[in-house]
C-alpha positions as CSV (number, residue, x, y, z in Angstrom):
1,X,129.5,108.8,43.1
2,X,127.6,111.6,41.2
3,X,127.3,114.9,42.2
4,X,125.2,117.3,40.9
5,X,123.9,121.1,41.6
6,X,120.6,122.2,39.9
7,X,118.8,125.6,39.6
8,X,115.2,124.7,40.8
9,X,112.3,127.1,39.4
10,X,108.9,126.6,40.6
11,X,105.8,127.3,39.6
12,X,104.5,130.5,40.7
13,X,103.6,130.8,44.1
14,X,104.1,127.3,44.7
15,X,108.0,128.0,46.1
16,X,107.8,126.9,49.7
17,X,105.5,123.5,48.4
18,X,108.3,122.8,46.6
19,X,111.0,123.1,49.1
20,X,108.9,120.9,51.8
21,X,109.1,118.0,48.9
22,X,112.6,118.5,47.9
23,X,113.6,118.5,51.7
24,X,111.9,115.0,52.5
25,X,114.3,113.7,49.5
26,X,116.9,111.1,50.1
27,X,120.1,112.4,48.4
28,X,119.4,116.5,48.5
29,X,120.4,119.1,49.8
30,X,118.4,122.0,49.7
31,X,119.3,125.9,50.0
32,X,116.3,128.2,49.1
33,X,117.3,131.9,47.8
34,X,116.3,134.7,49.8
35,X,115.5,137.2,47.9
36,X,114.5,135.1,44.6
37,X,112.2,132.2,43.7
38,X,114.5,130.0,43.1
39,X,116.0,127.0,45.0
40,X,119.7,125.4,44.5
41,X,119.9,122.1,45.0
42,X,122.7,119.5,45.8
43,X,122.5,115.7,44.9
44,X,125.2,113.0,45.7
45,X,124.2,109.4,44.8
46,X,126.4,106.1,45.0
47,X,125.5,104.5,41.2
48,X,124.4,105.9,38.1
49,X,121.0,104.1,38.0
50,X,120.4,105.8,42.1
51,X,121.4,108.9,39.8
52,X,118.4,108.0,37.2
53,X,115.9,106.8,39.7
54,X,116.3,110.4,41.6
55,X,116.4,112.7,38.5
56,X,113.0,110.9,37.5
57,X,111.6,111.7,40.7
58,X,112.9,115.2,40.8
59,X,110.8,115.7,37.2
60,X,107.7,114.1,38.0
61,X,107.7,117.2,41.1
62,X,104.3,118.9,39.9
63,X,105.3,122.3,42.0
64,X,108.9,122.0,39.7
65,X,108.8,124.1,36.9
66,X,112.5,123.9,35.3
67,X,115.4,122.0,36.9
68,X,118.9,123.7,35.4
69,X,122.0,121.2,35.6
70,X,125.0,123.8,36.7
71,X,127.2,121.8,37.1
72,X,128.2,117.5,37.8
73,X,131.1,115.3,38.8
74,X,131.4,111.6,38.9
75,X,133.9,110.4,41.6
76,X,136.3,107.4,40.7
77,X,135.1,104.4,42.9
């Protein structure tokens, strides 16, 4: 089961249109900074290719400026 946690940059100005799409995702977990324009964000997925399908997703966010992997774990099954 991957976990992941991410560094989300948005575009300027475009920080709370970002959070409403990350929010209605499947698989997140979303924690917005309070005092910076950035978002940390939380995925767990059961298979590798759920992984994939979400990342994809996550990229194809038009708001989403930069997505920073901090740091990921794959869980034995």
């Amino acid at each position: 089961m991957p976990i992941k946690s991410y560094l989300v940059h948005p575009h300027d100005g475009k920080k709370e249109e970002l959070l409403q799409e990350l929010s209605t995702m499947a698989s997140c977990e979303v924690v917005p900074a309070q005092n910076m324009e950035i978002i940390a964000l939380v995925t767990e997925t059961e298979t590798k290719q759920e992984e994939e399908v979400l990342k994809a997703r996550l990229e194809s966010i038009k708001s989403l400026k930069l997505l920073a992997l901090v740091s990921g774990f794959n869980t034995p099954q």
